[in-house]
C-alpha positions in Angstrom: 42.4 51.7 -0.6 44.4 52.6 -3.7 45.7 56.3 -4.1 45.9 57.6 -7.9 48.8 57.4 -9.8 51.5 60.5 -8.9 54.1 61.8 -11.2 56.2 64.2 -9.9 57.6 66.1 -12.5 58.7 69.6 -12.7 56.1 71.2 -11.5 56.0 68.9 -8.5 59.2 67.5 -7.9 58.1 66.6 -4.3 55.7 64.9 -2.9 54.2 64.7 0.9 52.7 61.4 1.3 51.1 60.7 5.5 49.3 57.6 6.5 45.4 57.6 7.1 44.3 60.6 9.6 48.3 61.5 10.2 49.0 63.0 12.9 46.5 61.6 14.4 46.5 57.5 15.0 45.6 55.8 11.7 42.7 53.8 11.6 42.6 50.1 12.2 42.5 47.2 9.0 44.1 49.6 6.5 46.1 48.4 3.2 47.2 51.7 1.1 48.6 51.5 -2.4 50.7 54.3 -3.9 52.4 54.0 -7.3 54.9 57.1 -7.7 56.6 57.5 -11.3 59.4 59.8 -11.8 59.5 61.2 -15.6 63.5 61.1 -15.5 65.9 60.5 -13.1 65.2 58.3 -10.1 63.1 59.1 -6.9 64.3 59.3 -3.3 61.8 58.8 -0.3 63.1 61.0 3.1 61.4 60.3 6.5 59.7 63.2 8.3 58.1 61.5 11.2 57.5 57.7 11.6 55.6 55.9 14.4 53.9 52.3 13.4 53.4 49.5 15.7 56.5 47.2 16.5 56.8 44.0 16.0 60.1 41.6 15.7 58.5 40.6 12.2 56.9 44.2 10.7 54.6 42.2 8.2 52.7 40.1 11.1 51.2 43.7 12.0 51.5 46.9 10.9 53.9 48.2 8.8 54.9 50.4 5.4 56.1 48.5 2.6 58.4 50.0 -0.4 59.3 48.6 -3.2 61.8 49.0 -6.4 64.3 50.2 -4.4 68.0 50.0 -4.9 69.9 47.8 -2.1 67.1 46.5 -0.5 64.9 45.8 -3.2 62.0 45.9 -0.9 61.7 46.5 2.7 58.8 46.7 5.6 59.4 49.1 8.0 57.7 49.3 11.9 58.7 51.1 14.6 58.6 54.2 16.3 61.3 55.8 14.3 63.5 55.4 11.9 67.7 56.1 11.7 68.3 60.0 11.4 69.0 60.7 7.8 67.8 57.3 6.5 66.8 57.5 3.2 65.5 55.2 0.4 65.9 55.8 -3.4 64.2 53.2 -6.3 66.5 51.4 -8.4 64.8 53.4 -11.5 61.9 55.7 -12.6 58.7 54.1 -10.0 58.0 53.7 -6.5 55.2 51.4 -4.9 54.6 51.7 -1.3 51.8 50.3 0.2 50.8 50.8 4.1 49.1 48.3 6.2 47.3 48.2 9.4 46.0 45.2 11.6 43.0 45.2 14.4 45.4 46.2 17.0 47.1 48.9 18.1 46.6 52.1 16.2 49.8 55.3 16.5 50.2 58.6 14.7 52.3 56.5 11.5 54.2 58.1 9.0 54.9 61.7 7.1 57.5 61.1 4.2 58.9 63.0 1.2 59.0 61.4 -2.1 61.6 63.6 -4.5 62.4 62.8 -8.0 65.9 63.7 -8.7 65.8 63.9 -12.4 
């Protein structure tokens, strides 16, 4: 599935982005695309709630991928949660994320914030 493009701007300088039935468990054999563009200014993703299925490697199963970010670059995230006040930020004005689920085990996945600070 690919989501349409979002710009936050002025008007909507934040957006809430969830994975597939949140709160509920996400479905099984998922792969989400987002592309978020910022108009100025950069844009910093904050982590409401974050349950995905653990795995020592988070891209043999489930897991939410973001790229064009400064100091990482790119990351895949799994787990059940996330380090309070964690925080990613893109090295300039766009965002990718994507979200991917296996045939396994399904859990409630992710509620984040995307805010463009231009």
């Amino acid at each position: 599935r690919v989501g349409p493009q979002r710009h936050p701007d002025s008007d909507s300088r934040i957006i809430t982005l969830k994975s597939p039935n949140y709160p509920s468990n996400y479905p099984k054999n998922q792969d989400c695309k987002w592309t978020f563009t910022a108009t100025s200014g950069k844009i910093k993703m904050l982590f409401d709630k974050f349950n995905i299925q653990w795995a020592s490697s988070c891209k043999s199963k489930d897991y939410l991928y973001v790229a064009n970010i400064a100091k990482y670059t790119k990351t895949w995230l799994c787990g059940s949660s996330v380090a309070k006040n964690f925080k990613l930020v893109s090295k300039g004005k766009t965002m990718i994320v994507k979200f991917h689920s296996n045939g396994s085990t399904q859990k409630p996945g992710f509620k984040v914030r995307l805010v463009a600070t231009g």
